[in-house]
N, C-alpha and C positions, 0 to 999 in steps of 0.2 A: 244747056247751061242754066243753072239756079240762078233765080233771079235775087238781086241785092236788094232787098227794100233801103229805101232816103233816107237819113235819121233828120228829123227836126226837130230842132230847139225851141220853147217857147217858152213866152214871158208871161204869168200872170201877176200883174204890178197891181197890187193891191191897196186901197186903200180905205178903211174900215171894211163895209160888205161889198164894196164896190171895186169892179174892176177895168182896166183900159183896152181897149178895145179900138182898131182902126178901118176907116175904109177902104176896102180896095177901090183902085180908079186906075184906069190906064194899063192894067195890066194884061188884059185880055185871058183872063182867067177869074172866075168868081167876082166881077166887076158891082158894086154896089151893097159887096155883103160885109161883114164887117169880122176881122179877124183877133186875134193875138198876136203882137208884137213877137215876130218868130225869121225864121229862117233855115236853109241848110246849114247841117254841121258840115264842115270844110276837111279836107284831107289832112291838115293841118293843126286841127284842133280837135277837144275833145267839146262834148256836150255845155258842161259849163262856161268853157272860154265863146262857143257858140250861142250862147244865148245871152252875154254879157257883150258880145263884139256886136249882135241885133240891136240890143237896148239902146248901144251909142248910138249906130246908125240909122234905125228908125224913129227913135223920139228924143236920142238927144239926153240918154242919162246914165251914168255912172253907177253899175251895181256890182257890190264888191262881192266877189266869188264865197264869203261866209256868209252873207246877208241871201243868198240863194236857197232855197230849200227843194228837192229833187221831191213833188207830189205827185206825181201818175208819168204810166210809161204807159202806153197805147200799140197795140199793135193794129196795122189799119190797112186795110185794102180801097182805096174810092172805087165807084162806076165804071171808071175808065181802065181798073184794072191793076193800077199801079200800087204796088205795095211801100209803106209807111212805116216808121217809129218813129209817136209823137214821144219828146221827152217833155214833162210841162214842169216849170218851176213857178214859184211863185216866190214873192218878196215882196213886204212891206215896207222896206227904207231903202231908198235911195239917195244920191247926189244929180241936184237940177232940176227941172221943172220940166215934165213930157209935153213934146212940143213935135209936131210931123214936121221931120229932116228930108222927106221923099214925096215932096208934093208931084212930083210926076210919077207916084205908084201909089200916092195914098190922099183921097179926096178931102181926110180931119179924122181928129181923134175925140173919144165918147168917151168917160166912164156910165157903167151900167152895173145895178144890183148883181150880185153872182148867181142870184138863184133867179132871177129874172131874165134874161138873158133875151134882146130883140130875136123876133124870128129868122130875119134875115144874118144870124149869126153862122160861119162857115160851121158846117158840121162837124168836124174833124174836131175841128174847137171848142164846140158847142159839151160834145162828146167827152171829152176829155175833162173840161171844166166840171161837170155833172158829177163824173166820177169823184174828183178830187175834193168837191163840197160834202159828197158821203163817204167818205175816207179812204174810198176804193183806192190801192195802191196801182194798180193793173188791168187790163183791160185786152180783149181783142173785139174788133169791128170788123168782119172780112165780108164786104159787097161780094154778091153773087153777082157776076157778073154776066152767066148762062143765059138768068133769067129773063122774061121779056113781061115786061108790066109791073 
């Protein structure tokens, strides 16, 4: 049987060159690296409703489905094997002030330069931001998984 790759939603909340960025903590996955405001798209939703139902519920902000812009789609394999579609949007206006809603998944929130980017930034993310800062609409990432070293 084919494997389905995830679709994920993310958020690049912009604001001048700089963008929001949170810690994972608690979740026993990627623990202390700092991601995108993101999640699984749901069976239920499509991409945009998925990356705007993320924004309320991890920082706590209202972003209205035209103020989205659809910048880089990602095809992505990790390490472990498991196949990816990052969808990444970005938006510079919102409603509210981002604030972590998930203090038992998320240690605080940073903005950081877009082209600077801490090195402990999750790949996938990191990845994807890089692309979208040089206009690249597209992308694939596929971890060899084979290899050893």
């Amino acid at each position: 049987m084919p494997q389905r790759p995830i679709n994920d939603a993310m958020l690049i909340l912009e604001r001048g060159e700089e963008l929001l960025l949170a810690e994972r903590w608690n979740t026993g996955y990627a623990d202390g690296m700092l991601n995108l405001p993101s999640g699984k798209v749901e069976a239920d939703e499509d991409v945009f409703d998925a990356v705007i139902r993320e924004a309320d519920e991890e920082i706590g902000v209202q972003v209205a489905r035209d103020a989205l812009r659809l910048v880089h789609v990602t095809y992505f394999r990790n390490p472990e094997g498991e196949t990816r579609v990052g969808w990444f949007f970005a938006a510079d206006h919102w409603e509210g002030t981002p604030s972590n809603r998930e203090p038992n998944k998320c240690a605080g929130l940073s903005w950081h330069h877009r082209e600077h980017l801490p090195p402990n930034t999750v790949r996938y993310n990191a990845l994807g931001i890089a692309h979208y800062v040089k206009g690249e609409p597209t992308s694939v990432h596929w971890h060899d998984t084979t290899s050893h070293g």
